[in-house]
N, C-alpha and C positions, 0 to 999 in steps of 0.2 A: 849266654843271656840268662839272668835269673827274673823268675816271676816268684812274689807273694800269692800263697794261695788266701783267696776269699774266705768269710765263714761264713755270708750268703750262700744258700746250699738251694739248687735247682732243681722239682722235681718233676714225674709228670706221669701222665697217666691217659685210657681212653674212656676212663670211667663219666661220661658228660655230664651224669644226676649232681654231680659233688659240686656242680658250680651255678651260683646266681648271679641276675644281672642288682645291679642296686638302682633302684626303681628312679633317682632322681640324676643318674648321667644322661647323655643326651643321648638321641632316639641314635642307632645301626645306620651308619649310610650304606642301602646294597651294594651298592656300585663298588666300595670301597671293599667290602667283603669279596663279592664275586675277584675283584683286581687280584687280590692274595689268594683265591683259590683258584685261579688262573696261572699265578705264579707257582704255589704249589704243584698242579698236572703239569706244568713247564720246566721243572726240574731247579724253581728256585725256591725251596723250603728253608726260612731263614727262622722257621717258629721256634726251633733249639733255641737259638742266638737270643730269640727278643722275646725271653719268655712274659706271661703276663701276671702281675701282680695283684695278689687272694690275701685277706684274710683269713682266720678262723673261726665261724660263728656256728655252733654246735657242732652240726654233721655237718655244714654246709662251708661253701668258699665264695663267699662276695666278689668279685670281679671289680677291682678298682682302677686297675687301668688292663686295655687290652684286650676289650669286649668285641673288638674287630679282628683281631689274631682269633682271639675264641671263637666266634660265630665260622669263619673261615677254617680252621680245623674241623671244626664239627661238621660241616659241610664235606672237607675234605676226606673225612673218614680220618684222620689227623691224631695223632698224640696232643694232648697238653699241657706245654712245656708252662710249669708257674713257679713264683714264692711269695712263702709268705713273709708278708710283711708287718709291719709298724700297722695299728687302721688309720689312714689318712681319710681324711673329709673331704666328699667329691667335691667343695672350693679349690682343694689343695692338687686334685689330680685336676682339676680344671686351669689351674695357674698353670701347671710344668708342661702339660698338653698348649697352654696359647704359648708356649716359649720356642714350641717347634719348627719349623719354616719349611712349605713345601718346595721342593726343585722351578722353575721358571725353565720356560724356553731358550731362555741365552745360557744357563747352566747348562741344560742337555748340548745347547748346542758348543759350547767351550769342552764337554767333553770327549763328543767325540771330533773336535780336532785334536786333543791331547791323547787323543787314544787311535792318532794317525789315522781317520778319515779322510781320505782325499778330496772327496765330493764339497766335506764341510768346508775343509780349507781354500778351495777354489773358491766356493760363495763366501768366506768370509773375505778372501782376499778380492774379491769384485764389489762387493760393499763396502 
């Protein structure tokens, strides 16, 4: 198999001073935070993978998307995985955020019969 390497370059660090929130995204939902640093002590650290996207504004790193990964690393005692980027306009990280779609109940529940639950596929097959 051949892979194209990126010239997006990921880095990171636990230095926490180096980043800000940008005062007009929308407020932390805890819930969502505690969820990922639940998942983190759970042994599902995916913050490598889904690092979060900083500009550079002096000494500092605006948080333009992934202000929920951050707060949840911080919490976690966590590394933060970021790049930087382009400065897109929180309109712009507000559009790509409403493009996302959360999981439903019939997803979880179509996964685990494809992931050979027996339980599920009894109750799907009695439904």
């Amino acid at each position: 198999m051949t892979h194209t390497e990126s010239s997006v370059k990921v880095y990171f660090t636990k230095n926490y001073s180096l980043f800000t929130n940008i005062k007009s995204n929308r407020k932390l939902n805890n819930s969502k935070v505690n969820s990922i640093v639940n998942d983190i002590f759970n042994g599902i650290d995916l913050l490598r993978y889904c690092p979060i996207l900083v500009t550079e504004k002096g000494n500092k790193l605006p948080i333009h998307d992934g202000q929920h990964r951050f707060a949840a690393a911080v919490k976690a005692r966590s590394a933060i995985w970021y790049i930087l980027c382009e400065d897109f306009t929180v309109l712009q990280i507000a559009k790509a955020n409403a493009n996302t779609e959360q999981w439903k109940t019939k997803d979880y529940f179509n996964l685990y019969i494809l992931e050979g639950n027996e339980n599920y596929k009894t109750l799907h097959d009695y439904m």
